[in-house]
C-alpha positions as CSV (number, residue, x, y, z in Angstrom):
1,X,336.3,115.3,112.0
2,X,332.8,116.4,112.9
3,X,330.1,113.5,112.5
4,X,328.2,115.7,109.4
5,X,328.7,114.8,106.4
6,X,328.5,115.5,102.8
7,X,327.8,112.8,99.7
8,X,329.0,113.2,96.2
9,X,327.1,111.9,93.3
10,X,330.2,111.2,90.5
11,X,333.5,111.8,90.3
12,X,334.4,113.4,87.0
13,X,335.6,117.5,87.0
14,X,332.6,118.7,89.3
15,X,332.6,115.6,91.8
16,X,335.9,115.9,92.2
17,X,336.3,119.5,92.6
18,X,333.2,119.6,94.9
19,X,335.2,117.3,97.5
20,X,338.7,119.2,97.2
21,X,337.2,122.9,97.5
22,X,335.3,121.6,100.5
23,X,338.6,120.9,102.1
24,X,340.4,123.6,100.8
25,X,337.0,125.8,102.4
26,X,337.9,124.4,105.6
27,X,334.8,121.8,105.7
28,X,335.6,119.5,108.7
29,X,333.0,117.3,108.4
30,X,333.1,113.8,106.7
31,X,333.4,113.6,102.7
32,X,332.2,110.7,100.5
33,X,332.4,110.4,96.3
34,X,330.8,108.1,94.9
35,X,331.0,106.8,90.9
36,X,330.0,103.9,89.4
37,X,333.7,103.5,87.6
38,X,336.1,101.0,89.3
39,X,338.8,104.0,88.6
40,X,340.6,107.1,90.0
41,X,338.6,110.0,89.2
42,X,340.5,111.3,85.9
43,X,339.7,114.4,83.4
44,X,337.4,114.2,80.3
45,X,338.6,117.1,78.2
46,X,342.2,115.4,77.2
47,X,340.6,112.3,75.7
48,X,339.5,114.4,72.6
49,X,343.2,116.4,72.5
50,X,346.4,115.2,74.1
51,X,345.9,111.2,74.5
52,X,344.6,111.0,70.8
53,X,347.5,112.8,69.5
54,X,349.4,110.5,71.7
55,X,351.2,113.2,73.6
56,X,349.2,111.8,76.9
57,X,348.4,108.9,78.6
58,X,345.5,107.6,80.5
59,X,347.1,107.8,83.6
60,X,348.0,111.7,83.5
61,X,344.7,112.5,83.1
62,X,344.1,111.5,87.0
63,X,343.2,114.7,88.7
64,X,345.0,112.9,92.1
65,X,346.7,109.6,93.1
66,X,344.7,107.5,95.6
67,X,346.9,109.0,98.3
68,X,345.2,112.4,97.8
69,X,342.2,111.1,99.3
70,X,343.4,109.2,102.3
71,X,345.8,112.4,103.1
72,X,342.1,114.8,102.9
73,X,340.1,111.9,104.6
74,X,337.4,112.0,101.3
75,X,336.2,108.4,101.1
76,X,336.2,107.5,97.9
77,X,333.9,104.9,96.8
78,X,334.4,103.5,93.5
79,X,332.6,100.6,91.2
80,X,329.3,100.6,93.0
81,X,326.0,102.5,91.8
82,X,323.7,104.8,93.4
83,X,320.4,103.0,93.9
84,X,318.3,105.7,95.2
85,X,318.1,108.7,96.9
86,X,316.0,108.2,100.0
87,X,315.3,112.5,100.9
88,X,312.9,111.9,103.9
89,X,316.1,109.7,105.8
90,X,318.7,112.1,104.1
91,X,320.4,108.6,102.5
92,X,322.2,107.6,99.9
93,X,321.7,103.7,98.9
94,X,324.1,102.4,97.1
95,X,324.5,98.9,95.3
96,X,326.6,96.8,97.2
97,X,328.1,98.9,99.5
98,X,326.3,100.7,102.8
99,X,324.3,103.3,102.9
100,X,325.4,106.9,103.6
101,X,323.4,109.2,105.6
102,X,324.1,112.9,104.4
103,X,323.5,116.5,105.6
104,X,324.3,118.1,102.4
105,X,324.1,116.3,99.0
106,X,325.8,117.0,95.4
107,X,324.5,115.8,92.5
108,X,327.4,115.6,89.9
109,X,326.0,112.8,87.8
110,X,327.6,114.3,84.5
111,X,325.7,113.3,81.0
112,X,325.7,110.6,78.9
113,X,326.6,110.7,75.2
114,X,323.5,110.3,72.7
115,X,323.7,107.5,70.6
116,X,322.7,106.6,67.0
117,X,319.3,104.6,66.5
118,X,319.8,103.7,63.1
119,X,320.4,100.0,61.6
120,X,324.2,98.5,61.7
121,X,324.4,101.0,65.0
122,X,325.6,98.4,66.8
123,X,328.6,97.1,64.4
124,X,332.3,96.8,65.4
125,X,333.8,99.6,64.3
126,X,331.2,102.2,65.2
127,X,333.0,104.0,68.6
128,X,331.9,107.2,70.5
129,X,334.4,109.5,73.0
130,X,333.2,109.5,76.4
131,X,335.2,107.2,78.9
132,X,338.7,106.1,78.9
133,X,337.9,103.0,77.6
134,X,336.7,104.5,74.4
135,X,339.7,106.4,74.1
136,X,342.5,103.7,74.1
137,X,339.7,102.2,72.1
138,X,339.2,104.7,69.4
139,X,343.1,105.7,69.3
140,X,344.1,101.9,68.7
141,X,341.3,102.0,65.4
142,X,342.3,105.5,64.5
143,X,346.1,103.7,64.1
144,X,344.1,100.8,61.8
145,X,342.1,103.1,59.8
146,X,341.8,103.9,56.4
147,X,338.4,105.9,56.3
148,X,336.9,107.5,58.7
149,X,333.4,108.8,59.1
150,X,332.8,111.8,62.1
151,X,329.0,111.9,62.5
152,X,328.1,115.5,64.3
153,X,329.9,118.9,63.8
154,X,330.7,119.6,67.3
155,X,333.9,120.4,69.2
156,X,334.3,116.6,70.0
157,X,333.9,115.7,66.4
158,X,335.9,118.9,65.3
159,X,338.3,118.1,67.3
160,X,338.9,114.2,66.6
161,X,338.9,115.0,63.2
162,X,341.9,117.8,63.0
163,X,343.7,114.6,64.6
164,X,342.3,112.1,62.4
165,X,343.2,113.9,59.2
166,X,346.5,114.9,60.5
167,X,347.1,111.2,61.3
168,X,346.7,110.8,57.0
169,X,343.1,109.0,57.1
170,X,340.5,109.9,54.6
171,X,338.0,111.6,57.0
172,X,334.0,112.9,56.2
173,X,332.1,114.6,59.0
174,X,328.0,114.7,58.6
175,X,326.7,117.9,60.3
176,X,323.1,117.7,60.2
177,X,322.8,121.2,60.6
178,X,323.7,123.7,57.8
179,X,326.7,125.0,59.9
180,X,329.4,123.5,62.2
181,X,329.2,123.8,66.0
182,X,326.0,125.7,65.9
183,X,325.2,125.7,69.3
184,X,328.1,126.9,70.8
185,X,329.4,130.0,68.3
186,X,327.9,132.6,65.6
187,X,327.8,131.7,62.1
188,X,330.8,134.4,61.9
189,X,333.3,131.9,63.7
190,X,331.8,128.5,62.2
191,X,332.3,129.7,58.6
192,X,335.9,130.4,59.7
193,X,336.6,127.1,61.4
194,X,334.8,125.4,58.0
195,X,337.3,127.0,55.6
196,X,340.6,125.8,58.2
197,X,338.9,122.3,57.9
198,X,338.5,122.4,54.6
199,X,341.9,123.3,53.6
200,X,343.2,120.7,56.1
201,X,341.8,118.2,53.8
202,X,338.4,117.3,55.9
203,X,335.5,116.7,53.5
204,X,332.8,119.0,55.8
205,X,329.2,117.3,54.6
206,X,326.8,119.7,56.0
207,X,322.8,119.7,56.2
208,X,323.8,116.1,56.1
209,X,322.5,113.3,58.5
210,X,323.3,109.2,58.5
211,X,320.7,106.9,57.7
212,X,322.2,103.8,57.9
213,X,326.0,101.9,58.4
214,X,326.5,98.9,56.3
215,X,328.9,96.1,57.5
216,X,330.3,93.0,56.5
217,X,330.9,89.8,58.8
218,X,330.0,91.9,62.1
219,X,332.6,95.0,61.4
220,X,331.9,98.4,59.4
221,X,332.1,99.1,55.4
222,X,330.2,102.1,54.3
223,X,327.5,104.9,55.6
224,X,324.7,105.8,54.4
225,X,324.4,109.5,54.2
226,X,320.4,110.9,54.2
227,X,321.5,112.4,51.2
228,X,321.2,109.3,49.8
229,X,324.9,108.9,49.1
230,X,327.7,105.6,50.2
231,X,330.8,106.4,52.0
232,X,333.5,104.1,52.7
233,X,334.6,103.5,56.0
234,X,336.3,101.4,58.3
235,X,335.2,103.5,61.1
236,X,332.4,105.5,62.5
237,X,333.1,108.2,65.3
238,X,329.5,109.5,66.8
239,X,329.7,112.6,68.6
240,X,326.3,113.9,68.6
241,X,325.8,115.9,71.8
242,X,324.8,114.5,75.5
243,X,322.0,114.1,77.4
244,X,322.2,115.1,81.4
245,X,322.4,112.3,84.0
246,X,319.1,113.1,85.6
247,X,317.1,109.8,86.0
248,X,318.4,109.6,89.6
249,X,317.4,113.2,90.5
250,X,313.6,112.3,89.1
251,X,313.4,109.0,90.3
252,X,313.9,110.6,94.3
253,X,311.3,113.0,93.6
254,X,313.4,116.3,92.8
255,X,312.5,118.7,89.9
256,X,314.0,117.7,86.5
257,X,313.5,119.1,83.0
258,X,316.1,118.4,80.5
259,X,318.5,118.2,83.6
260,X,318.8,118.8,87.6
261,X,316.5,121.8,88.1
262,X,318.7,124.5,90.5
263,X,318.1,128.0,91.5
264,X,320.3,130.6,91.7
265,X,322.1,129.2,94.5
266,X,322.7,125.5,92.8
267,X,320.0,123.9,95.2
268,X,317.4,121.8,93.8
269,X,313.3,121.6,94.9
270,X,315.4,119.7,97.7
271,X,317.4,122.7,99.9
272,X,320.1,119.9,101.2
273,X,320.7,119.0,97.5
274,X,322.8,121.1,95.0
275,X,323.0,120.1,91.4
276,X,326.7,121.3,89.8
277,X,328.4,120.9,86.4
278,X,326.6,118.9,83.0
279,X,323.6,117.4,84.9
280,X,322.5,120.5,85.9
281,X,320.0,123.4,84.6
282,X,320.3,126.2,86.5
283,X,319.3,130.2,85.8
284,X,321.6,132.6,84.3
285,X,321.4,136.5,83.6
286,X,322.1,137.2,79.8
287,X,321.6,141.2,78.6
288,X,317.8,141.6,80.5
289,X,316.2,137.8,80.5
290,X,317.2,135.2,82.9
291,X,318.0,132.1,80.5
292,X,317.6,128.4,82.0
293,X,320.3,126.6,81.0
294,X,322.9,123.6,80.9
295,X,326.3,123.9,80.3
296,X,328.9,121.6,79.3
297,X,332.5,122.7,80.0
298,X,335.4,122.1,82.3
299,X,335.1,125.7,83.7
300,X,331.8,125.6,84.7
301,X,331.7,122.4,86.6
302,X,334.7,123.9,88.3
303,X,333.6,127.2,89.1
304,X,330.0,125.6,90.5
305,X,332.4,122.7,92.4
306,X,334.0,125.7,94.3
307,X,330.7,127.7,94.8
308,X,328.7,124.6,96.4
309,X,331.9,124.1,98.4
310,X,331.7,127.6,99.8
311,X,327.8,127.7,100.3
312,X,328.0,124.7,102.5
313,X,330.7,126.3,104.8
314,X,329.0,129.3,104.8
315,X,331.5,131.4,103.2
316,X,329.2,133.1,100.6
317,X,325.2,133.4,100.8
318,X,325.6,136.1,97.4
319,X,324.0,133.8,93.9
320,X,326.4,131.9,91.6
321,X,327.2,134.2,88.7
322,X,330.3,133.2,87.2
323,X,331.1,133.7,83.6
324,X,330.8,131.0,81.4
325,X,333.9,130.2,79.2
326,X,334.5,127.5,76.8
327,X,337.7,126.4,74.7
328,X,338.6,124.0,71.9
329,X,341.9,123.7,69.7
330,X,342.0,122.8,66.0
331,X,344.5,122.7,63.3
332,X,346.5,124.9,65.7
333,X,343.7,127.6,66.2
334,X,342.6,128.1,69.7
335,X,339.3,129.4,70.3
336,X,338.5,130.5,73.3
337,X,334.7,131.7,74.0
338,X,333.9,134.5,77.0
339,X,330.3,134.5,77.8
340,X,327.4,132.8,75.9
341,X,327.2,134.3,72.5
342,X,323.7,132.9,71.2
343,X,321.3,135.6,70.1
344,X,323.6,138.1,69.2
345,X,322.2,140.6,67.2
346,X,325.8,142.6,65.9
347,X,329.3,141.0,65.7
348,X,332.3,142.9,65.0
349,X,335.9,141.3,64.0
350,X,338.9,142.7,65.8
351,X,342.4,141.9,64.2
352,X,345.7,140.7,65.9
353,X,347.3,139.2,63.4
354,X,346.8,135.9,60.8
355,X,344.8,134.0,62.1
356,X,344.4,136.2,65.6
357,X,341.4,138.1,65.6
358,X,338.3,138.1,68.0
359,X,334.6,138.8,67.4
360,X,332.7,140.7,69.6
361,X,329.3,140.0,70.1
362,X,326.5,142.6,70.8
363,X,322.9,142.5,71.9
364,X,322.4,145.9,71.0
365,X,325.0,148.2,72.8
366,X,325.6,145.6,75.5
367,X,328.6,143.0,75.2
368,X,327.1,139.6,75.3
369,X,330.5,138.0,75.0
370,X,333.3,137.1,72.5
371,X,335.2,134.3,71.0
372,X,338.9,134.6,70.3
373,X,341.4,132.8,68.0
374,X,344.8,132.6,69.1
375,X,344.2,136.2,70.9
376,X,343.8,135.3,74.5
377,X,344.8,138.6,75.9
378,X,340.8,139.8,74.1
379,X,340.0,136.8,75.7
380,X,340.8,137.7,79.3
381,X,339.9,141.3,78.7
382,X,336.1,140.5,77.8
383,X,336.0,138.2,80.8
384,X,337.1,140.8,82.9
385,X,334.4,143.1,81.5
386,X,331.8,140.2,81.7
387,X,332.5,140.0,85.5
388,X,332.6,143.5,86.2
389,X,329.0,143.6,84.4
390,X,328.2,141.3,86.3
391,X,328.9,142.8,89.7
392,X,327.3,145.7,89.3
């Protein structure tokens, strides 16, 4: 090994990834991953899907065994917390363990699930979806409950509630917003996922917030609704989006807003620092504008892990311009998103069969991207297009 060296900020999909594609690039310098869990670096995505349906366990969700890292010589620091970034020494302080001296630096410091400010917040009973903890958490109350209240219309919430239902619990989900998953499809493809939910037997409340959770002797009873309305429950899921891991980034001195600032190349204000996967904000080309944005998905943290892997070795000096892609699986539907569909101006349904179809989603004459049910050859097809757009 060479005596340079490059430090990673968290472990989760982009932390990870970061360290393995650096090997697999042919870096020969030292590696180091750092995260403030006392665990092996494991995946996010199945906590929501295959360990609450009980097909999965905790422990398959490890993305390598401890072995792994000896084998690639990554040091692997686990259970101690980044203090500080010191940029004018190049080191990383860390609490309780030394400090690391780096020559590159990824910041993969993930995001942090919002939480409810509202009065009985904080009573047993009321769980969120983020860590692993919360999963053998929430799929031991799942087992125990009778009535269940989702708050947020997202894919996490979406998600946990196709098993919930399916499990036989009474099951409410408040969507403050007057459609579900608005962020992340057209109203096209959240009116269709409302009617499969609906006929599943999940009571959709939309344009519907919570104003308050009543409890009795320190555990959940009911929710107040800010339509003014009382819902028993026995447990609360919150899954109301994520805010990006960025305090450490500011506190050093780099550029933050609403995430890790990065240019087109994933560095921050800092050249020696790259920002990768849900912390970061980074530019991205969409019909004629350049769009700062954030994404939250498996794929991109991934596909940025591997591009930051083969800047540092000097195996590309070209921008980062992968397409984004997103997936989630309800009721037996699989939706798979190519590109980012917001601000489409024309969408136009393609049909494969009951319940295969894809819409296609215009800016104009140009193909901003599309999202496909149970058709994932449409899926690969668009991506295809998408990258060859791209490329040109």
């Amino acid at each position: 090994m060479s005596s340079r060296r490059v430090v990673v900020v968290g472990a989760g999909h982009a932390g990870f990834h970061a360290a393995h594609f650096l090997r697999l690039s042919g870096w020969t310098g030292d590696i180091a991953v750092i995260d403030s869990s006392p665990r092996l670096p494991y995946q996010r995505p199945p906590l929501s899907k295959e360990f609450l349906w009980g097909k999965q366990e905790l422990e398959d969700g490890v993305f390598r065994p401890f072995s792994y890292f000896d084998e690639h010589q990554i040091e692997l620091i686990t259970g101690h917390q980044v203090r500080s970034i010191e940029r004018s020494a190049k080191s990383v302080v860390l609490e309780g363990y030394r400090s690391l001296v780096y020559d590159h630096l990824v910041l993969a410091t993930g995001s942090t699930p919002r939480v409810l400010s509202i009065p009985g917040a904080d009573l047993d009973g009321v769980v969120r979806l983020a860590t692993d903890d919360d999963a053998r958490l929430l799929r031991a109350r799942v087992a125990r409950a009778r009535n269940v209240v989702i708050v947020g219309g997202g894919f996490i919430g979406l998600e946990t509630a196709a098993m919930v239902v399916s499990a036989g619990k009474r099951v409410v989900v408040l969507e403050a917003n007057d459609h579900i998953m608005g962020r992340a499809v057209t109203h096209s493809m959240s009116e269709y996922f409302e009617r499969v939910h609906r006929s599943a037997g999940v009571d959709l409340r939309l344009s519907t917030g919570i104003d308050a959770i009543e409890g009795s002797g320190g555990m959940v009873r009911a929710v107040i609704t800010s339509a003014g309305t009382t819902l028993e429950a026995d447990l609360v899921i919150v899954g109301i989006g994520s805010r990006p891991n960025d305090r450490l980034a500011a506190d050093s001195g780099l550029a933050t807003d609403r995430g890790v600032l990065a240019d087109s190349f994933l560095r921050c204000s800092d050249p020696t620092v790259f920002a990768i996967g849900d912390c970061a904000r980074f530019p991205i080309a969409r019909d004629r504008d350049v769009d700062m944005v954030r994404l939250e998905s498996v794929q991109n943290a991934a596909d940025q892990a591997r591009y930051v892997a083969r800047q540092i070795v000097g195996e590309v000096t070209n921008s980062y311009s992968s397409v984004p892609w997103f997936w989630t699986e309800q009721f037996g539907r699989k939706l798979q998103i190519a590109g980012l569909v917001g601000g489409c101006d024309r969408v136009e349904q393609e049909m494969r069969g009951p319940d295969s179809f894809s819409f296609m989603c215009y800016s104009g004459d140009t193909l901003l991207g599309a999202e496909s049910v149970n058709a994932p050859r449409d899926h690969m097809r668009v991506r295809r297009h998408l990258s060859s757009a791209i490329a040109s």
